[in-house]
KEKE-103128 format. One record per atom (N, C-alpha, C): residue number from 1; residue in three letters; atom name; x, y, z. Coordinates in steps of 0.2 Angstrom, whole numbers, plus 5000, padded with zeros to 4 digits. Each point is the difference from the previous one (the first is absolute). Layout:
// KEKE-103128
   nr  rest  atom    c1    c2    c3
  NUM   ALA    CA     X     Y     Z
...
This chain:
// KEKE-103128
   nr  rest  atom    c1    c2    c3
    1   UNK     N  5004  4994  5000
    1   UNK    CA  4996  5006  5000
    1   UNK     C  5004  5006  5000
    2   UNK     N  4997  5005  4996
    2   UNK    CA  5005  5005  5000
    2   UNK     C  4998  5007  5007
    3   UNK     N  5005  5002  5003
    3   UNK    CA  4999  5004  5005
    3   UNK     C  4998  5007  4998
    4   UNK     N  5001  5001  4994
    4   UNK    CA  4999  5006  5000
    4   UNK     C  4995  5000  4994
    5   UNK     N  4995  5007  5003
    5   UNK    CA  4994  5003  4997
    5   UNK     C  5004  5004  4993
    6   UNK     N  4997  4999  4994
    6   UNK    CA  5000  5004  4994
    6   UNK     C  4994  5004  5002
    7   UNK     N  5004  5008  5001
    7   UNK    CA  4997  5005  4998
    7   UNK     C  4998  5001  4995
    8   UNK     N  4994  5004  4999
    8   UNK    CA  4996  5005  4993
    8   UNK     C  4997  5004  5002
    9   UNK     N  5001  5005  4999
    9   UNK    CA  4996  5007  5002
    9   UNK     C  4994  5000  4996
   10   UNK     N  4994  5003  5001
   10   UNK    CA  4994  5001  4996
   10   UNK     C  5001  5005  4996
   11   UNK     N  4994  5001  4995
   11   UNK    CA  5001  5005  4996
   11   UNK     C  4997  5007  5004
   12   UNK     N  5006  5005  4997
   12   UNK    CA  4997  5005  5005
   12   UNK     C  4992  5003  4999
   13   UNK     N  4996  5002  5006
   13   UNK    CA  4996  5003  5001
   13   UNK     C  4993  4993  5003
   14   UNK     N  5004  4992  4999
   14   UNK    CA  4997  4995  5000
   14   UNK     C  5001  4999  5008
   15   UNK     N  4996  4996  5004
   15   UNK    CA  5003  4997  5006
   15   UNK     C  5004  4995  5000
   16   UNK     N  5004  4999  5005
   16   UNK    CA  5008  4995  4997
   16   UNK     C  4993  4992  5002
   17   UNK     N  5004  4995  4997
   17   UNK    CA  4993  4993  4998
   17   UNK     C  5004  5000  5006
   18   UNK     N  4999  4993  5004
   18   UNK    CA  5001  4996  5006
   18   UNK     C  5008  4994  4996
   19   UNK     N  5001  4996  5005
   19   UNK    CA  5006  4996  4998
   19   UNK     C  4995  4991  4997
   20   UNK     N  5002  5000  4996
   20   UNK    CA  4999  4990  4998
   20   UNK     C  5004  4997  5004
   21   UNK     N  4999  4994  5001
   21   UNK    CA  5004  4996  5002
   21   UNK     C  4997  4993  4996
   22   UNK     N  5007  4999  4997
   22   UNK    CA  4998  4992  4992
   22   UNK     C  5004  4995  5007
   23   UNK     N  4996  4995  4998
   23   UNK    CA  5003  4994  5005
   23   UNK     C  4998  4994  4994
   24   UNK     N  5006  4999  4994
   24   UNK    CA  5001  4996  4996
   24   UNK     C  5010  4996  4999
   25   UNK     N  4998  4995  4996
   25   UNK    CA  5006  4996  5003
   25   UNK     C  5003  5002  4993
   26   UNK     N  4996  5002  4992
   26   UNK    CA  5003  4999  4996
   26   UNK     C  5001  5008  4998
   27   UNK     N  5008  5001  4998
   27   UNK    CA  5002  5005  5000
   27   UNK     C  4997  5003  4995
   28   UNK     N  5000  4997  4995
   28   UNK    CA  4994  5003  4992
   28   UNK     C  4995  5006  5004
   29   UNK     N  4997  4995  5004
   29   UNK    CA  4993  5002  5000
   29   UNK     C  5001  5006  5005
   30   UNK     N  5007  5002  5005
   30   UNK    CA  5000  5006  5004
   30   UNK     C  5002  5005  4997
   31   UNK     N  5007  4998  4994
   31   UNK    CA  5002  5006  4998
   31   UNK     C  4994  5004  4997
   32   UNK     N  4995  4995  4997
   32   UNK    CA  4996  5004  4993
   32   UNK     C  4997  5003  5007
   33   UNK     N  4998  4999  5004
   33   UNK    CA  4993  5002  5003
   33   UNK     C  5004  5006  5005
   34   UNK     N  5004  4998  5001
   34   UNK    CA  5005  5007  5002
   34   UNK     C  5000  5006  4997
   35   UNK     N  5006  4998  4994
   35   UNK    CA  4998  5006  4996
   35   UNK     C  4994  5003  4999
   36   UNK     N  4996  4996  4997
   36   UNK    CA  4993  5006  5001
   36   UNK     C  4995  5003  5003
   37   UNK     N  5003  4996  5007
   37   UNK    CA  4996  5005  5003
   37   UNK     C  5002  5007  5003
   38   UNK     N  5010  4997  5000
   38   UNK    CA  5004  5005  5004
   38   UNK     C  4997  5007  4993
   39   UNK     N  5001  4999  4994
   39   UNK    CA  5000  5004  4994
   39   UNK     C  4992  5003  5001
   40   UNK     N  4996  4997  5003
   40   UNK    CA  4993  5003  5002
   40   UNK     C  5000  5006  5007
   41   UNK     N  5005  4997  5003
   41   UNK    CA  5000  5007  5005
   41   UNK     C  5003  4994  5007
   42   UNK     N  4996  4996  5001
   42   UNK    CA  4999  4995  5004
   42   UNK     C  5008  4998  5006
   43   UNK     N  5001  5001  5003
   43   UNK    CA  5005  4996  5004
   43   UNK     C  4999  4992  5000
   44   UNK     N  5006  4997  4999
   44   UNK    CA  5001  4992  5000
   44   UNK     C  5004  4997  5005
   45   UNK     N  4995  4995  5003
   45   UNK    CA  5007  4994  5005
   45   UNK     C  4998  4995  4995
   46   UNK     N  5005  4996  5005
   46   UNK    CA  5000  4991  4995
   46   UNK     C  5000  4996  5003
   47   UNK     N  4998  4995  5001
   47   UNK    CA  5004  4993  5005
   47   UNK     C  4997  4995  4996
   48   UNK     N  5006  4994  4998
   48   UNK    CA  4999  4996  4997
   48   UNK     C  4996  4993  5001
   49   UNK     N  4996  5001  5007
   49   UNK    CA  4997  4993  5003
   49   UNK     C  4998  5005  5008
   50   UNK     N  4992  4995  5002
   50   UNK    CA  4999  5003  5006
   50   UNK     C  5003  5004  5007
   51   UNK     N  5006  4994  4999
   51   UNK    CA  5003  5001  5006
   51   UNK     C  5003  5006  5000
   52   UNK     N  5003  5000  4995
   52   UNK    CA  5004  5006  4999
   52   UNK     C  4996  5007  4999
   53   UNK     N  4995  5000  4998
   53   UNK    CA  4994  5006  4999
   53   UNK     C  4998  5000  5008
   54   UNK     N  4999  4995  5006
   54   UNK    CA  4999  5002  5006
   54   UNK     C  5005  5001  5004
   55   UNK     N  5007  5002  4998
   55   UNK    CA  5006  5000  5004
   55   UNK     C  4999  5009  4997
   56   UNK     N  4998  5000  4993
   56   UNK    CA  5002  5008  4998
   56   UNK     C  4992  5003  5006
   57   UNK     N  4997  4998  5001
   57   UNK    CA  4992  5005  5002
   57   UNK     C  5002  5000  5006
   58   UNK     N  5006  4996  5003
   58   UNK    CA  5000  5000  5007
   58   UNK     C  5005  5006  5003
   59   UNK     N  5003  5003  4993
   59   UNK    CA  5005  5004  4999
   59   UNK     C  4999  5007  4998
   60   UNK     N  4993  4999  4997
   60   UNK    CA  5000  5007  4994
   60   UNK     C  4994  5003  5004
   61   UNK     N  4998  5007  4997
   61   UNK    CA  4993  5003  5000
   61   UNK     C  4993  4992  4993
   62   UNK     N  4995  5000  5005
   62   UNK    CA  4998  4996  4994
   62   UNK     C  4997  5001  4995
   63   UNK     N  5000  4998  4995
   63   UNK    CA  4999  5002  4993
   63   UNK     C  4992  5001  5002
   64   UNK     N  4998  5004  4992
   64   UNK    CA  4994  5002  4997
   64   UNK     C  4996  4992  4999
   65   UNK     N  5004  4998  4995
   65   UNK    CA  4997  4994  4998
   65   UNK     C  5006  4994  4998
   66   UNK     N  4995  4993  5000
   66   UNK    CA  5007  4996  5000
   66   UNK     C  4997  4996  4992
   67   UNK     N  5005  4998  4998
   67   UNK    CA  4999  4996  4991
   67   UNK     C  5002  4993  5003
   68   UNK     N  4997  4997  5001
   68   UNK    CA  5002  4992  5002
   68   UNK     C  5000  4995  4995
   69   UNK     N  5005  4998  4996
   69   UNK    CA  5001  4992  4998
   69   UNK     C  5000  4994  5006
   70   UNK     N  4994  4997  4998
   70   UNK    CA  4998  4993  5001
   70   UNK     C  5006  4993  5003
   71   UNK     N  5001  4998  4994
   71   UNK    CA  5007  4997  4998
   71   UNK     C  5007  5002  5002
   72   UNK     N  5003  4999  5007
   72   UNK    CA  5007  5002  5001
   72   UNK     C  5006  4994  5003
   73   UNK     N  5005  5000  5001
   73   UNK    CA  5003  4996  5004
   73   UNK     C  4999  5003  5007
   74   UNK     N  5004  4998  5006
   74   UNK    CA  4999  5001  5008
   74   UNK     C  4995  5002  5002
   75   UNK     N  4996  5006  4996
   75   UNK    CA  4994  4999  5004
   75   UNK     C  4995  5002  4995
   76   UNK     N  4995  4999  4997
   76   UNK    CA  4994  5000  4996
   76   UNK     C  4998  5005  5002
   77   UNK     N  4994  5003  4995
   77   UNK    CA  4997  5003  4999
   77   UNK     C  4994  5000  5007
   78   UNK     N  4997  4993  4998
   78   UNK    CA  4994  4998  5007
   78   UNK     C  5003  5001  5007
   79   UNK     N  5005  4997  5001
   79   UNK    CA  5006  4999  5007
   79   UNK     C  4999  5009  5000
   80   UNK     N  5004  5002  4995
   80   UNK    CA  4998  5009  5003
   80   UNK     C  4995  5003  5003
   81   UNK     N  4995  4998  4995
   81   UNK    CA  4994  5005  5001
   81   UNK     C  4999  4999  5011
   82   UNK     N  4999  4991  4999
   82   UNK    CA  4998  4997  5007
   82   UNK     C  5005  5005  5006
   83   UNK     N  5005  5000  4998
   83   UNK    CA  5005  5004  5007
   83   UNK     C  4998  5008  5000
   84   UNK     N  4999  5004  4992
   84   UNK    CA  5000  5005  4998
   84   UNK     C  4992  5002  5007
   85   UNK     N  4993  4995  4998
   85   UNK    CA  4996  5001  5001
   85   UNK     C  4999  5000  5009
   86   UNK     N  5005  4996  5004
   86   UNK    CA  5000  5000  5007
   86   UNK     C  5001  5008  5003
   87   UNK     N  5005  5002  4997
   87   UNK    CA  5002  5006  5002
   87   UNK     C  4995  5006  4999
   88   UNK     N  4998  5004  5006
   88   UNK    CA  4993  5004  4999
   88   UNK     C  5003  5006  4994
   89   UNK     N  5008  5003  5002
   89   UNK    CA  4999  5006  4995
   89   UNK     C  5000  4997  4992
   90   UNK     N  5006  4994  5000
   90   UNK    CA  5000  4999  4993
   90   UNK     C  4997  4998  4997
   91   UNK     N  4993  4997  5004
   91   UNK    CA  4995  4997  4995
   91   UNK     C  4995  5005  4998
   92   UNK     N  5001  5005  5000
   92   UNK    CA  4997  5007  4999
   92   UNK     C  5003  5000  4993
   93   UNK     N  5006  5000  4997
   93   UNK    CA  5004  5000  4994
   93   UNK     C  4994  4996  4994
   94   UNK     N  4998  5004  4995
   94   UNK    CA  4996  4996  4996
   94   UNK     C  5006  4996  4996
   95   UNK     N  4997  4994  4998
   95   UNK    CA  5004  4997  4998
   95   UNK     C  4997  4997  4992
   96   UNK     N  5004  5001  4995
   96   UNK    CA  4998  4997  4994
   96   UNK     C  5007  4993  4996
   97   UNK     N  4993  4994  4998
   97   UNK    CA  5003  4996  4999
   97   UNK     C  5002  4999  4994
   98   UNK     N  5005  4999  4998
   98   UNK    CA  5003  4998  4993
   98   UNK     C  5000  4994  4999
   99   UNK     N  4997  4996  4994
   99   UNK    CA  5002  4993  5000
   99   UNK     C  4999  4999  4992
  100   UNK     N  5006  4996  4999
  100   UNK    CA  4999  4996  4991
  100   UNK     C  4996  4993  5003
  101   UNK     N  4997  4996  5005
  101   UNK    CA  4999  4998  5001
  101   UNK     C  4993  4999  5001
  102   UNK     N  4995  4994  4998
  102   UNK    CA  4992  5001  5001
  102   UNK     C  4997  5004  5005
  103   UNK     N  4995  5005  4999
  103   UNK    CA  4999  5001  5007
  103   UNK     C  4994  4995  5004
  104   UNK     N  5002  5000  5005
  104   UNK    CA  4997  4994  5005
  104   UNK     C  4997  5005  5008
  105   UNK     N  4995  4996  5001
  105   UNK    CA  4995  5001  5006
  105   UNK     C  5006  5002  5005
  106   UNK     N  5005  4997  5000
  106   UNK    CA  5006  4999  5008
  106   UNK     C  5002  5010  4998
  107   UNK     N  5001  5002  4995
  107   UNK    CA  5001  5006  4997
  107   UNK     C  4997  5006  5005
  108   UNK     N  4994  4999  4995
  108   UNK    CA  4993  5003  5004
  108   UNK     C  5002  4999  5007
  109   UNK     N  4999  4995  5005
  109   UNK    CA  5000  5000  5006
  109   UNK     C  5006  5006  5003
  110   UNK     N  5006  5002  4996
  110   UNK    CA  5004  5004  5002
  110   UNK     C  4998  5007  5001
  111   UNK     N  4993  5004  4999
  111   UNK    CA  4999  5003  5000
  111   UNK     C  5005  5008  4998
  112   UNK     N  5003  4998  4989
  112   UNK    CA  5001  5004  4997
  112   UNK     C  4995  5005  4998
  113   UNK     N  5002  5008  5001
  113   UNK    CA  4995  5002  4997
  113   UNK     C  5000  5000  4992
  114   UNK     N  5003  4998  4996
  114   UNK    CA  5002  4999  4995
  114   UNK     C  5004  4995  4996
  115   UNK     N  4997  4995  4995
  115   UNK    CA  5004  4994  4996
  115   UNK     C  5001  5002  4996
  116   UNK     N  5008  5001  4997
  116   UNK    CA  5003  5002  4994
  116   UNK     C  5003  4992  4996
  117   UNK     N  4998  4997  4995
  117   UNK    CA  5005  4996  4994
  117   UNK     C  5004  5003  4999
  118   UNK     N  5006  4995  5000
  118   UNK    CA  5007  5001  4997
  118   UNK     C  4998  5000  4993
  119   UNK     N  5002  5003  4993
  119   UNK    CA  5005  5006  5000
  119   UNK     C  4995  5006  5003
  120   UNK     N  5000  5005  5006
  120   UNK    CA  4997  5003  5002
  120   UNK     C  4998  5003  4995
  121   UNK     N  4992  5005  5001
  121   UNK    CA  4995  5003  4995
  121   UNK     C  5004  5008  5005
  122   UNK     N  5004  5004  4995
  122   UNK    CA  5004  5007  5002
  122   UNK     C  4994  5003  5003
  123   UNK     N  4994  4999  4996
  123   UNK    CA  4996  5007  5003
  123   UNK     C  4996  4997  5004
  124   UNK     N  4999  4995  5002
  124   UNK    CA  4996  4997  5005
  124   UNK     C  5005  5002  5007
  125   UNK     N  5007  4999  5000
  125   UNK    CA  5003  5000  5005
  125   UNK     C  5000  5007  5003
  126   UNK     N  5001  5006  4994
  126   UNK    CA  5003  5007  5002
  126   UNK     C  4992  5001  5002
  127   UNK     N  4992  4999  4998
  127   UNK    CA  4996  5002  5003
  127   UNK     C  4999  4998  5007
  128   UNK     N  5002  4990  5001
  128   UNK    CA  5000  5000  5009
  128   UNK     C  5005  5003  5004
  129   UNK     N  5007  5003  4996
  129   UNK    CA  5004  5006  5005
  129   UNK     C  4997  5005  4999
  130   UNK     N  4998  5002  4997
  130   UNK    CA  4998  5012  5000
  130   UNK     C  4993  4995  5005
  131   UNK     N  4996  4997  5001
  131   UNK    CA  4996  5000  5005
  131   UNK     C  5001  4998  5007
  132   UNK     N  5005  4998  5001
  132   UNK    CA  5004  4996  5006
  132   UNK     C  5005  5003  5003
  133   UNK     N  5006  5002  4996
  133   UNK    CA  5004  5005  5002
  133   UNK     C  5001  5007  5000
């Protein structure tokens, strides 16, 4: 996981957006989603796998909103949301699930407020951050 936050200033006269926090394991998928949203205004963290996404929250101011892959090693996607969701502040954090994979009922029960397929739909994404962050 990377320690440091990429800044991006908003555009002037805008309100600066809140921070993403992407908690995926394939670098493809963080560079692209970094860049554009760092390019949109947005401040970005990263963490490659739950654990490491709980080690950064345990550390940082908490993010606007969280971009969740499903599919990681060390710690999953579900495993996250479950620890994410004990914790009274953290579970405040809306959380959006990413997945190339089916969606499933165990999904839903994680209480995402938003299911995004992989290859992500841009404008579906940037609509649930200008609403969330």
């Amino acid at each position: 996981m990377s320690d440091e936050q990429q800044d991006a200033g908003g555009a002037p006269g805008r309100p600066r957006p809140g921070t993403v926090l992407i908690i995926d394991d394939d670098p493809g998928v963080v560079d692209a989603l970094a860049t554009l949203l760092s390019d949109e205004g947005y401040r970005v963290a990263t963490a490659p796998h739950g654990h490491a996404a709980l080690a950064y929250l345990a550390q940082h101011e908490a993010p606007s909103i969280i971009l969740l892959d499903m599919m990681m090693p060390v710690m999953d996607g579900y495993a996250f949301r479950m620890e994410q969701r004990r914790h009274p502040v953290l579970s405040m954090i809306p959380v959006v699930v990413m997945t190339a994979g089916a969606k499933s009922a165990r999904i839903g029960e994680m209480g995402p407020i938003a299911l995004l397929s992989k290859p992500i739909d841009v404008d579906a994404l940037l609509a649930l951050l200008e609403e969330h962050c």
